[in-house]
VEXGUKE-319740 format. One record per residue (C-alpha): residue in one letter; y, z, x. Coordinates in steps of 0.2 Angstrom, whole numbers, plus 5000, padded with zeros to 4 digits. Layout:
{A {Y Z X}}
...
//
This chain:
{X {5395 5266 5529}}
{X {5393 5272 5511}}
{X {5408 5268 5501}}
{X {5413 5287 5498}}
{X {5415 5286 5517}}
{X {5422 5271 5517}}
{X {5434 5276 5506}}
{X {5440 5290 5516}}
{X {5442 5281 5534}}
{X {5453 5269 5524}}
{X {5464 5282 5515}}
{X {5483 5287 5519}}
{X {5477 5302 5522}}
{X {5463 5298 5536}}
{X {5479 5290 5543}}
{X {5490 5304 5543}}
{X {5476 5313 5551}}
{X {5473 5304 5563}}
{X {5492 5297 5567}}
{X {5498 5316 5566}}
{X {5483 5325 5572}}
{X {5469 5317 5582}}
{X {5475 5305 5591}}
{X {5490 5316 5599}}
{X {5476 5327 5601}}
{X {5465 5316 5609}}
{X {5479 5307 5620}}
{X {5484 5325 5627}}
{X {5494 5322 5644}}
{X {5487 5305 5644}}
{X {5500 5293 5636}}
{X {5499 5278 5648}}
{X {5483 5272 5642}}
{X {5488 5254 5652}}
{X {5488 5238 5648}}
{X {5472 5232 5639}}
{X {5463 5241 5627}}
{X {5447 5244 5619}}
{X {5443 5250 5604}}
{X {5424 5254 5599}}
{X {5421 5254 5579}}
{X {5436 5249 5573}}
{X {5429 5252 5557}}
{X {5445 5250 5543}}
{X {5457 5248 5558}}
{X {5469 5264 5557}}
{X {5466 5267 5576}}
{X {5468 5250 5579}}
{X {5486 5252 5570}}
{X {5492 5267 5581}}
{X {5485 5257 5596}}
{X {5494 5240 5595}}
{X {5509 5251 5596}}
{X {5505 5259 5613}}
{X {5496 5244 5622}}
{X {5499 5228 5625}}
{X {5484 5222 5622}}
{X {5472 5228 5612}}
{X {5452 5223 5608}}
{X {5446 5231 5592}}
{X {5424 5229 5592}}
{X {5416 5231 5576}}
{X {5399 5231 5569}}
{X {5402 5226 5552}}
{X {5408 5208 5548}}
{X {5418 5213 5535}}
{X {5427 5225 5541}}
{X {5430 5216 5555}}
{X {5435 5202 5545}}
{X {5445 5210 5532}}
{X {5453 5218 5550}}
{X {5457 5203 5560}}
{X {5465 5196 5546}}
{X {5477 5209 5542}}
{X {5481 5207 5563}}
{X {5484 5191 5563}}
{X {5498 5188 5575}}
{X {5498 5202 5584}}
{X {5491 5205 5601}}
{X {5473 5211 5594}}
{X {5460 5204 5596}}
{X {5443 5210 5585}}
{X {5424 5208 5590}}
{X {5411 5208 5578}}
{X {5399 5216 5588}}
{X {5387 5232 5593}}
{X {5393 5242 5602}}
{X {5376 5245 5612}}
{X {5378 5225 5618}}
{X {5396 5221 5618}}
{X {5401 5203 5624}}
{X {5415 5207 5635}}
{X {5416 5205 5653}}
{X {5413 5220 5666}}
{X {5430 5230 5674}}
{X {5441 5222 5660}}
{X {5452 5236 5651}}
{X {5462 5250 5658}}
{X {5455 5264 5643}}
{X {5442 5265 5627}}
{X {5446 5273 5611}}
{X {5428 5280 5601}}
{X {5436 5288 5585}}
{X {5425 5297 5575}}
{X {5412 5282 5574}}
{X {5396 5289 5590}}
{X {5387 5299 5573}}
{X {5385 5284 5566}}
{X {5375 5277 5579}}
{X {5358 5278 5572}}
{X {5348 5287 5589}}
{X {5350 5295 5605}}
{X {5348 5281 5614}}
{X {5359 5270 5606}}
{X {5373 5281 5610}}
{X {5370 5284 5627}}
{X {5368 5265 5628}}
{X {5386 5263 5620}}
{X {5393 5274 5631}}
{X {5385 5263 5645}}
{X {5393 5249 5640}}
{X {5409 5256 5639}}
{X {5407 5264 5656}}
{X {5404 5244 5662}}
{X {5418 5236 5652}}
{X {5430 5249 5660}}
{X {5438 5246 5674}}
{X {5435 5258 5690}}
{X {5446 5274 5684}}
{X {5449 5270 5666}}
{X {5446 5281 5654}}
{X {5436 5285 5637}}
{X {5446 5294 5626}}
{X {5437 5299 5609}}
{X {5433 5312 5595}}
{X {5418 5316 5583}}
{X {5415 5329 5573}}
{X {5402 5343 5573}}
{X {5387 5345 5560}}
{X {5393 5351 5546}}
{X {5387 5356 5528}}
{X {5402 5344 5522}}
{X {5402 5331 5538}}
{X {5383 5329 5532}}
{X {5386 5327 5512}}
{X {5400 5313 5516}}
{X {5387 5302 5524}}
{X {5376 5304 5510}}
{X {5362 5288 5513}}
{X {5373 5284 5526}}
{X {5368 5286 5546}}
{X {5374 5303 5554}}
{X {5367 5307 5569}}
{X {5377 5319 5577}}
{X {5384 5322 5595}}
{X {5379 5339 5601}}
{X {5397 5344 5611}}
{X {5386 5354 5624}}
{X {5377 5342 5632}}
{X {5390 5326 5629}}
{X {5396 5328 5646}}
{X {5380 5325 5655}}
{X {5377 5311 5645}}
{X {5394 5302 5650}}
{X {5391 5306 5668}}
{X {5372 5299 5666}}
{X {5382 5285 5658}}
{X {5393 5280 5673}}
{X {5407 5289 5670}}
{X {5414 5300 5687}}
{X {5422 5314 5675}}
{X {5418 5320 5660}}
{X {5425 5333 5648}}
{X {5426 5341 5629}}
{X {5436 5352 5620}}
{X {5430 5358 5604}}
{X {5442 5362 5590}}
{X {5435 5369 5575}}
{X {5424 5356 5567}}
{X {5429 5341 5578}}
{X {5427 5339 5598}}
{X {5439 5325 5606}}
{X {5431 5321 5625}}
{X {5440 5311 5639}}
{X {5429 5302 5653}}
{X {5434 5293 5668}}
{X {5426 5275 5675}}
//
């Protein structure tokens, strides 16, 4: 993540966006996420935050040891716990958590197949009916210039359902709202 980016996913106002916004947005109906959660590129950890408060447990994965570092320090003595790990191979056990959280990070995911792996792994580490819950944005102009010698690899919306269903997951769906998509699968 270049540091303009960076910048950004760890500002007040990423977090009011996504506290007042996205995640409400995301969430829908669907407030009992259960008992065990997963988050997949944590990444600064402002999802992690609105997480902690809705589950009891929560496991945060993230690719970057210093974020996940810097993030497993500041959530110390809470019940998180982070993974330094990619998401394409995560060491976590099969059938473990009641839901998945994927916030704005699938782009950065450097291929097709990398994706489609990560959503195969979260598809395994779900239990049977969980459910991935997430958001990305589309490509645009300005989604494009942010990620400047950065990886952008964007999720085409259209065809994200047949990929999660190719994935493992039974149901599968997205809702676009101007230049973001949220999309909801079950295990």
């Amino acid at each position: 993540m270049n540091e303009e980016h960076l910048r950004l996913c760890a500002s007040g106002e990423w977090a009011r966006l996504v506290a007042d916004d996205l995640l409400p947005w995301v969430l829908g109906e669907n407030d009992g996420i259960g008992d065990d959660v997963l988050e997949v590129g944590a990444g600064p950890g402002l999802v992690t935050d609105l997480l902690v408060e809705r589950a009891p447990r929560v496991t945060a994965v993230e690719i970057d040891p210093e974020l996940a570092s810097a993030l497993r320090e500041r959530m110390s003595g809470r019940p998180v716990e982070v993974i330094t790990a990619d998401a394409t191979a995560m060491p976590l056990p099969d059938d473990r958590f009641s839901a998945a959280f994927c916030f704005t990070m699938l782009h950065h995911i450097p291929d097709a197949a990398g994706q489609d792996r990560a959503l195969a792994e979260i598809a395994r580490v779900l239990r049977p009916g969980g459910v991935l819950l997430g958001t990305d944005g589309q490509d645009t102009p300005a989604r494009r210039a942010l990620h400047v010698d950065d990886v952008f690899n964007p999720v085409d919306p259209a065809v994200l359902p047949s990929r999660l269903t190719a994935a493992g997951f039974t149901e599968a769906e997205v809702e676009s709202n101007g230049d973001r998509f949220r999309f909801r699968a079950r295990r």
